[in-house]
N, C-alpha and C positions, 0 to 999 in steps of 0.2 A: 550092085545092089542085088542078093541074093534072094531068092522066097525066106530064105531060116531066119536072116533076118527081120524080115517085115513080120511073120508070122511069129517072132519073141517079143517083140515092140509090140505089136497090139495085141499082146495077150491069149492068144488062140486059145482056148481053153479044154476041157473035153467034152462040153458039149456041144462042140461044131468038129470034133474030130473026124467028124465024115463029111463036113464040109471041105479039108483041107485039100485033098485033090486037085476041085474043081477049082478053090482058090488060087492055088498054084499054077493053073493051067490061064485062068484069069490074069493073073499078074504075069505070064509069060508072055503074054497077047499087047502088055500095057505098053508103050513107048517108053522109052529111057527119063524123057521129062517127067511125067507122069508116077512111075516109081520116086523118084527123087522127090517128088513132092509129097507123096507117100508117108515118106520114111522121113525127112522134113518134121511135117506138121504131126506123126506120131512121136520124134523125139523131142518137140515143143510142150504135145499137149500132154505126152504120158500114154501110158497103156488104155484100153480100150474091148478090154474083156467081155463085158457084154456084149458087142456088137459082133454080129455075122460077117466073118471076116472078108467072108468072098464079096458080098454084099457090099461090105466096105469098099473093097476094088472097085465093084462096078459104079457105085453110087458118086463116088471121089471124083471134084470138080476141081481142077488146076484152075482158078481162077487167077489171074493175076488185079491187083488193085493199088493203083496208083493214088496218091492222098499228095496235095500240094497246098500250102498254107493262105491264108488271104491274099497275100502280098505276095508269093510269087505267082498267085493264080490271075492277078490282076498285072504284074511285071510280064507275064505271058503272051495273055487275053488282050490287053488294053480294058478290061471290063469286070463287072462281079455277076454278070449274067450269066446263067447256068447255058453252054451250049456245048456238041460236040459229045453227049454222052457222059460230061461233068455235072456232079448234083453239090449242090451248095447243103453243108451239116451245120450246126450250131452245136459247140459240146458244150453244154449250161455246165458241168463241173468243171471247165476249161475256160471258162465266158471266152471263147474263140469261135474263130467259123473257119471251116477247113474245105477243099473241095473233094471230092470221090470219084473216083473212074475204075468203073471194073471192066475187066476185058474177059 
């Protein structure tokens, strides 16, 4: 995962072209996971040309988030009580209930 890359993917435009440096030097500094995730969620989400790209770097959360259904969240648990950092969701356009874990 090269900078030319990340910096064509989010659209680096020219008015952060004096940002690109620092960017660069940014994304040198990043982990290997962290770029990947990067470049990941900008070729999911699309370009991102407004945004400061370096800023982008720094701001960028690898979050991971685990999503487990009623029924395996209770095949699990034994339970539908929310514990361990699981939050219990309701998607009314789904009539489901799902569980969420972000780490």
């Amino acid at each position: 995962m090269d900078f030319e890359q990340y910096w064509t993917l989010i659209g680096g435009n020219v008015n952060y072209a004096d940002r690109k440096t620092a960017a660069q030097r940014a994304w040198s500094l990043c982990a290997p996971e962290k770029k990947q995730a990067i470049i990941t969620w900008l070729q999911t989400h699309g370009r991102y040309p407004g945004r400061n790209p370096y800023f982008f770097i720094l701001d960028f959360q690898n979050k991971r988030r685990q999503i487990l259904s009623f029924n395996d969240y209770y095949a699990r648990f034994g339970t539908t009580e929310e514990q361990g950092g699981w939050e219990r969701k309701f998607l009314p356009e789904q009539q489901k209930t799902i569980y969420v874990k972000n780490h």
